[in-house]
C-alpha positions as CSV (number, residue, x, y, z in Angstrom):
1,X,32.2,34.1,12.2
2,X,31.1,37.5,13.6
3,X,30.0,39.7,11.7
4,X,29.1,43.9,12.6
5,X,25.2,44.2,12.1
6,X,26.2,47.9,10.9
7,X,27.9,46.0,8.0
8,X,25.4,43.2,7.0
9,X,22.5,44.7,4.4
10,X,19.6,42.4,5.3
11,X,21.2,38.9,5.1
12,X,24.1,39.2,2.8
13,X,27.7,41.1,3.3
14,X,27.9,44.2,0.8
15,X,30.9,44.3,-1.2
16,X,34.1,45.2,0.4
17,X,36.5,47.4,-1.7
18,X,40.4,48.2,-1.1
19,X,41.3,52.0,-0.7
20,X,42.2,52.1,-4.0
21,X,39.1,50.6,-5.5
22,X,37.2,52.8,-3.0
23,X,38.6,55.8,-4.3
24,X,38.1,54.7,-7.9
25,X,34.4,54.1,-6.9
26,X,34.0,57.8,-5.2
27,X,35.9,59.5,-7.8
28,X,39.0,60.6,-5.3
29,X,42.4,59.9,-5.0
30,X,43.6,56.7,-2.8
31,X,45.5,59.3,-0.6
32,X,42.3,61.5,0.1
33,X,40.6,58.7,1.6
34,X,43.8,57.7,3.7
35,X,44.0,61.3,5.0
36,X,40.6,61.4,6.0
37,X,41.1,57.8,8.1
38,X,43.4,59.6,9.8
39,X,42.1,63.1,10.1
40,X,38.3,61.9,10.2
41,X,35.3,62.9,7.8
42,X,35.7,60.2,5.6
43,X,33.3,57.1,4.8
44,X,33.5,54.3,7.4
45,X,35.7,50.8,6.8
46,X,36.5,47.8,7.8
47,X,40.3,47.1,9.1
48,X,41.1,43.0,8.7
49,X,44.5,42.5,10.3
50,X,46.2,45.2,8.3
51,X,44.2,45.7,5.7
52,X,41.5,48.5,5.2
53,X,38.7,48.0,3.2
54,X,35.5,50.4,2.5
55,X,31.8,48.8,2.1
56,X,30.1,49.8,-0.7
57,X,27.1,50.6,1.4
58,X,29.2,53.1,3.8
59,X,30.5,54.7,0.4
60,X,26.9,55.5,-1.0
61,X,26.1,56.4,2.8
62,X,29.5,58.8,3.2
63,X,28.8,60.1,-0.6
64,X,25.0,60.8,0.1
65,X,25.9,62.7,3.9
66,X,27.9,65.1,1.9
67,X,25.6,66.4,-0.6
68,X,25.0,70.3,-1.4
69,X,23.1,72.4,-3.1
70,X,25.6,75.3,-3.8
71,X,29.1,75.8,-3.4
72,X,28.6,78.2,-0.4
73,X,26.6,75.3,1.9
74,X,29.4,74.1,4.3
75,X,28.4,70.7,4.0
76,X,28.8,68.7,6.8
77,X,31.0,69.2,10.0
78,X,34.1,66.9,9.8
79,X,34.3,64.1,12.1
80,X,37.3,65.0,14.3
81,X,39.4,62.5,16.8
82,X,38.5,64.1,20.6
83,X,42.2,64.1,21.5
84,X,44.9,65.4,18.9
85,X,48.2,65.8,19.4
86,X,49.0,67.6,16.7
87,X,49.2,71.1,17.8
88,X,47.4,74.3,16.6
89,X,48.8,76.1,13.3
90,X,47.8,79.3,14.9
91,X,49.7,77.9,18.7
92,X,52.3,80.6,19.5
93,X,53.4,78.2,22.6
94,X,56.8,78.4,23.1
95,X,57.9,81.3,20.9
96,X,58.8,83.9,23.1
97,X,58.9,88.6,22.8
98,X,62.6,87.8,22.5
99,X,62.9,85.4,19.6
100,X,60.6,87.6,17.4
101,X,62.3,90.9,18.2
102,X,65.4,91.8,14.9
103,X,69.1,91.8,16.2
């Protein structure tokens, strides 16, 4: 069996935790940990077939990365997927002079 060397913590496997007991472990809800698989910034994991689970070790890791000293430090930059194609809230792209004028 093959195992990711990013994964193994000298020669054992760390524990690997469902979303929900990841969330429980971070303190967050299931669904901000789903979000951020999708939208990027969130912890590594693991997908097995169709299941997603979250190492301990990449937890502490993620939870550690995002540490701050006040409330005004940004934190870190989120991890963001190179190509989206969800457009720009701010895109005006197809809205043309003539739509916005009244009647």
């Amino acid at each position: 069996m093959f195992v990711a060397p990013s994964i193994v913590v000298g020669d054992r496997m760390p524990e690997l935790l469902s979303t929900l007991e990841a969330a429980d472990y971070c303190g967050l809800s299931p669904r901000t940990l789903e979000k951020r698989r999708m939208t990027g910034g969130g912890p590594q994991f693991v997908k097995l077939g169709h299941a997603v689970r979250y190492s301990t070790t990449d937890l502490e890791a993620w939870i550690a990365e995002n540490r701050c000293r006040s409330t005004s430090d940004p934190g870190p930059e989120p991890e963001r997927k190179a190509s989206s194609t969800v457009p720009a809230l701010d895109s005006c792209q197809g809205v043309s002079d003539a739509t916005l004028e009244p009647e």
